[in-house]
N, C-alpha and C positions, 0 to 999 in steps of 0.2 A: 757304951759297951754293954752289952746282954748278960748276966751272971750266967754259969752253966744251969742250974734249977729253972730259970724261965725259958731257958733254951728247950731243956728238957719238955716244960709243961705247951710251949710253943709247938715242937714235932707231936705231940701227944695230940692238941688239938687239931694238926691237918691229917694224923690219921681219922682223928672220930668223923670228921670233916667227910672226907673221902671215900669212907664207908657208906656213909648218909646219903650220901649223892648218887655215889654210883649201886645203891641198894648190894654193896658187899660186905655182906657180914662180917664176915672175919678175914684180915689177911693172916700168913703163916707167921706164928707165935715168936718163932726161930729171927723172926727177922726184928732187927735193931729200929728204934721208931726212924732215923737217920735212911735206914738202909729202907725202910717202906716207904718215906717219901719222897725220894728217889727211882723208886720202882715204879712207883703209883702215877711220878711225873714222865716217864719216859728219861728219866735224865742216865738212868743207869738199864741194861738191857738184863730181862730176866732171861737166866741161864733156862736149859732144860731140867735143873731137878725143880729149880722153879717152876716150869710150864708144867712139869709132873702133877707136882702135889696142887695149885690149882685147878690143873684141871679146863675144862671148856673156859672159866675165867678167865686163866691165860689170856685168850684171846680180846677181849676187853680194856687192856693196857696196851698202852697207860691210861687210868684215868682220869688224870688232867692234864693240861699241858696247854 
């Protein structure tokens, strides 16, 4: 079993991950590392305030899968 702390440092690293790759700088701060890589994988559908505040990104997700 995973302690929560390496879980933690676990989602921390598939964001930096996924930035790096898909050259995006930042995703939205708001979002839980859980809920970004989720987002990031297509496994969860960004809403419209989501599409907002990214912006042309939006369209770029998911970026992995």
């Amino acid at each position: 079993m995973v302690s929560p702390g390496h879980l933690g440092l676990a989602y921390a690293e598939v964001t930096d991950v996924v930035t790096k790759l898909d050259d995006i700088r930042l995703l939205p701060g708001e979002w839980p590392a859980v809920e970004a890589v989720l987002k990031a994988s297509g496994r969860q559908e960004l809403p419209a305030t989501d599409r907002s505040l990214l912006g042309s990104l939006a369209d770029r997700f998911p970026l992995i899968g």
